[in-house]
Phi, psi and omega in degrees: 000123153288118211266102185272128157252145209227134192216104157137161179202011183278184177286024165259020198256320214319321179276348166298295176350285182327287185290317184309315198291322198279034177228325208276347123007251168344293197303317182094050193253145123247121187241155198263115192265124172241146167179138177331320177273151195242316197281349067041275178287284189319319183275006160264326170292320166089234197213010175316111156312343205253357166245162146224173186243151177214148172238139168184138152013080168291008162283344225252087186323327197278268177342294179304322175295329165302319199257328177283354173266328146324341200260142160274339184223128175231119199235123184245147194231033203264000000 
């Protein structure tokens, strides 16, 4: 499984969003949405099994180093 990280949940990311989910199934993706607002990234995710919503400090040198060293892919839309 490819681990997609998303940095950003605002409205440009929303057709960005769309397509990772409705690919991620198929594709064998999961993507992980970060943004400051957590209910905000949960309602881009929807009920998607294939997101998660995560929220935290992108200043937070530690936190950020931790989810981007996990991601195969990291796309910021900040």
């Amino acid at each position: 499984m490819k681990n997609i990280l998303l940095f950003g949940a605002g409205k440009s990311a929303t057709i960005l969003i769309d397509y990772l989910l409705s690919n991620a199934e198929k594709q064998d993706w999961q993507l992980n949405v970060v943004d400051a607002d957590i209910n905000l990234a949960q309602s881009k995710i929807g009920i998607s099994p294939s997101g998660k919503a995560i929220s935290f400090d992108i200043n937070d040198e530690t936190d950020r180093s931790k989810y981007i060293n996990e991601a195969d892919l990291v796309i910021s839309l900040l």
